[in-house]
C-alpha positions in Angstrom: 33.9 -95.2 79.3 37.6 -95.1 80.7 38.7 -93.8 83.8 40.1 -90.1 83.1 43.6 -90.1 84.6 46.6 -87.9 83.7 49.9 -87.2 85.3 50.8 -83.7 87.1 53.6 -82.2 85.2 54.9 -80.6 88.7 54.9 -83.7 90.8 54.4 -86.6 88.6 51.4 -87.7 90.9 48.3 -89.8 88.9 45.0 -87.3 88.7 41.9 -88.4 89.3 39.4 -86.6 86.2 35.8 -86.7 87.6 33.5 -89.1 84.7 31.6 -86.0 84.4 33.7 -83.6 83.8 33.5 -81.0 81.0 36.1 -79.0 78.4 37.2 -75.8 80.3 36.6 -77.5 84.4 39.3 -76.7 86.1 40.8 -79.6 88.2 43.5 -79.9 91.1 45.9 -82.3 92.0 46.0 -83.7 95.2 49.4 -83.8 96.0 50.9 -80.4 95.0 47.8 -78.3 94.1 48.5 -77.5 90.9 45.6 -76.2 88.5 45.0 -77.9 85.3 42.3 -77.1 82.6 40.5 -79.9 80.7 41.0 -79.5 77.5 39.9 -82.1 75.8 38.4 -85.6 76.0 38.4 -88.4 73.8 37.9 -92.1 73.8 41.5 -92.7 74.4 41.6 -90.1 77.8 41.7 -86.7 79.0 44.0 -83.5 78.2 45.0 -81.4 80.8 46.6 -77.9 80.1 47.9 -75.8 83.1 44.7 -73.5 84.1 46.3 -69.6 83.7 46.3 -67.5 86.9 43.9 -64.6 87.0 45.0 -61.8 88.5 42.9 -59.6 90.5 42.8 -55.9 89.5 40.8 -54.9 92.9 39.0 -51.7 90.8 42.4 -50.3 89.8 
């Protein structure tokens, strides 16, 4: 299987997919900490879509 690489929309910096990661795994880059959601992978590579922030309600 390919290597699972995409490109941070932020910072342009190459990310690193783990081989055995799944749909819906959240993953980081490295260089500027943005969250991306896998989305989908395929023979040809990996889709990321920014992971949404989830607020914290704290009980209120």
């Amino acid at each position: 299987m390919k290597r699972l690489e995409a490109v941070c929309s932020e910072c342009e910096a190459k990310i690193i997919v783990p081989d055995d990661a799944i749909v819906g795994e959240i993953v980081e880059c490295a260089e500027c900490g943005t969250e991306y959601e896998v989305a989908a992978i395929t023979e040809v590579g990996v889709t990321l879509k920014k992971a949404e922030a989830v607020k914290e309600d704290w009980g209120e």
